[in-house]
N, C-alpha and C positions, 0 to 999 in steps of 0.2 A: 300353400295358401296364397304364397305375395305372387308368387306364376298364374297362378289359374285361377285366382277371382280377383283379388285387387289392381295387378294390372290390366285383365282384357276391362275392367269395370273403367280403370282413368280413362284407357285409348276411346273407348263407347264416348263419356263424356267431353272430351277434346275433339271428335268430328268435328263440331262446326269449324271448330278453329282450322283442325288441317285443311279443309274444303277451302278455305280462304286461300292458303299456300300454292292449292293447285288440288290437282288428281293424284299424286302420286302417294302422300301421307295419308289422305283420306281411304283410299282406296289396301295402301299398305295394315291401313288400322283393320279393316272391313274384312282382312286374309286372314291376321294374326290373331283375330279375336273369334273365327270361326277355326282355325285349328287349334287354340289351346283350350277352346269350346268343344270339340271331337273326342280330345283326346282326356281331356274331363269326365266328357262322358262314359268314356270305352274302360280306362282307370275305374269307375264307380260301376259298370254295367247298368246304366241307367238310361236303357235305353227307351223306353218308357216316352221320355219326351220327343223325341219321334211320331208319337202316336198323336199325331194332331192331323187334323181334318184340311186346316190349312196350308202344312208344310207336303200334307199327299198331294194336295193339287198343283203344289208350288211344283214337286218333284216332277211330276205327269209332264208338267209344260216345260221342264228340265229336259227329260228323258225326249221331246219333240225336237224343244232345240238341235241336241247333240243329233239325232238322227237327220236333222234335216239340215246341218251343218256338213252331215256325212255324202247324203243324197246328190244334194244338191250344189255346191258348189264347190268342192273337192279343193278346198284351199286350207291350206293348214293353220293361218290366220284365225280366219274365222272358226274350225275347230276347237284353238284352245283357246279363243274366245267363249264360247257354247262351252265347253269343257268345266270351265274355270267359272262359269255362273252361278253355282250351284254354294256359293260363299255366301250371297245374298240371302239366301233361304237360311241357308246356318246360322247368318248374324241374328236375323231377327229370331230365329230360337235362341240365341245366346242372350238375346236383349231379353228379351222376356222370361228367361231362368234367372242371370243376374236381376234382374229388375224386382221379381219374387221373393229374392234373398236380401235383396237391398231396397227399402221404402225409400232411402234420402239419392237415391240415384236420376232421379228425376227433377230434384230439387237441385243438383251438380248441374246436370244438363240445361238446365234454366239458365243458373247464375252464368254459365259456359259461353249459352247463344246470349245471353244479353248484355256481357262484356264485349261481346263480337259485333253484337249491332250498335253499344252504343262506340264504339274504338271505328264503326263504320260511318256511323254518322256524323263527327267530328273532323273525321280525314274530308270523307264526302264535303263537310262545309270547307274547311280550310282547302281543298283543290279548287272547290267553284269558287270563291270568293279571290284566289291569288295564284290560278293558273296551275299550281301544281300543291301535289299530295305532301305527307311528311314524308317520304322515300324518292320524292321525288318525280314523281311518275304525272306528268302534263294532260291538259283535258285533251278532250278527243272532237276533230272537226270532221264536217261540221257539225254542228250544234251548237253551242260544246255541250260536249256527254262527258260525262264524270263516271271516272272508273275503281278511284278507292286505290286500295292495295290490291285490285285485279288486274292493274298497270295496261295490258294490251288488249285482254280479254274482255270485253264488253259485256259481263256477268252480274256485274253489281247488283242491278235490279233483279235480278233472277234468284239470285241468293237472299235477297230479302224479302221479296214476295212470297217466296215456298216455306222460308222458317218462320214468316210471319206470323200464320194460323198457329202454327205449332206452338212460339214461343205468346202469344196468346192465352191460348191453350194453360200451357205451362204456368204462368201469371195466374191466374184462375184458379189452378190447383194450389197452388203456394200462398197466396194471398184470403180467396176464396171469396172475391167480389169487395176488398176489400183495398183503400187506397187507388181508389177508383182513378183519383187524376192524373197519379201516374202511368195506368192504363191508356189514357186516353195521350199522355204527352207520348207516349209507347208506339199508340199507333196512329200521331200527326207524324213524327219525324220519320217513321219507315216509310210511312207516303212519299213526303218533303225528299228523300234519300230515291226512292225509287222515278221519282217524277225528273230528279237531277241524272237517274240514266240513263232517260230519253228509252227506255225500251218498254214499247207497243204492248206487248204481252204479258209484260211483269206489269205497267200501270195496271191492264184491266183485270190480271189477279188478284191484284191487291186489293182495288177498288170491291172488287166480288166478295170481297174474301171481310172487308169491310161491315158491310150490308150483311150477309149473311151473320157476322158474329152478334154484331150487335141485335138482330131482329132474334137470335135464339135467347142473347141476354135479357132483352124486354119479355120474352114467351118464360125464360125463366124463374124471372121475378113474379111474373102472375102467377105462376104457378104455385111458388112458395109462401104468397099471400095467401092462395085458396089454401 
């Protein structure tokens, strides 16, 4: 039981965190959580969840990959690149068998990404305001762009424009419209944090991503007036 549900359930929850580190924890977690998810299944014969509409299509554009990893460029890289993809699809069956078994899994993952944004947000201010982060890691010219605890990697804003929606999202479920100003102090400083990375494509995520939430949240409140 602590093998094959409680741990792949912490590593699930701790992404956001590893992603901060780098690729290698995050993507480590994404293996480990799809083979002790296999081997779960194969133990129970419950194969059953396989049977989704969307894990056959996932397969299909799997099974393209590897052939066209085979075809066409004859590089053993990129095969067990193509090979090795096929974790992705099992995660997300792993998330959503855990996720069915566990209601507060989602509620972990919240509290998870918003220790992350706010531990992101406070380095973020302390680097721009005095040149360097609490690890030490100095801003980046020109500009200066602010990089957090992603030190070299110019990711910051990337990283919190994409879990923006999500931890949103997440806010919404756990709260359910409720404690509204924190929502909104939620989502000035991931602006304020993103706008400090100087990157072009995380601003107009966020900014999209913005607009979009809030114009479903007004369409939702009418709704529930009617």
């Amino acid at each position: 039981k602590v093998i094959f549900i409680q741990f792949p359930k912490i590593l699930i929850f701790l992404i956001p965190f590893f992603l901060i580190t780098g690729p290698f924890l995050s993507d480590l977690a994404v293996t480990i959580v799809s083979i002790l998810f296999v081997i779960k299944i194969i133990r129970e014969k419950n194969f059953q969840v396989f049977d989704n509409i969307f894990f056959k299509f996932f397969f299909l554009f799997y099974i393209y990959l590897v052939i066209n990893s085979l075809i066409n460029n004859y590089n053993l890289d990129s095969f067990r690149i193509a090979i090795t993809y096929i974790r992705f699809g099992l995660f997300t069956l792993a998330f959503v068998y855990f996720l069915k078994q566990d209601n507060k899994l989602l509620i972990k993952i919240f509290w998870c990404l918003l220790i992350c944004f706010l531990g992101i947000f406070f380095d973020a201010t302390i680097q721009f305001l005095f040149g360097k982060n609490i690890l030490g890691f100095e801003l980046h010219y020109p500009g200066p762009r602010v990089s957090s605890f992603f030190g070299d990697e110019l990711i910051m804003g990337s990283y919190v424009s994409r879990f923006y929606p999500i931890l949103f999202g997440l806010f919404i479920v756990t709260y359910n419209f409720k404690k509204q100003y924190l929502l909104i102090l939620l989502s000035l400083s991931s602006v304020f944090v993103v706008f400090l990375s100087g990157e072009r494509t995380a601003i107009f995520l966020i900014l999209l991503s913005l607009i979009l939430k809030f114009i479903l949240i007004y369409e939702n409140k009418i709704f529930l007036k009617k």
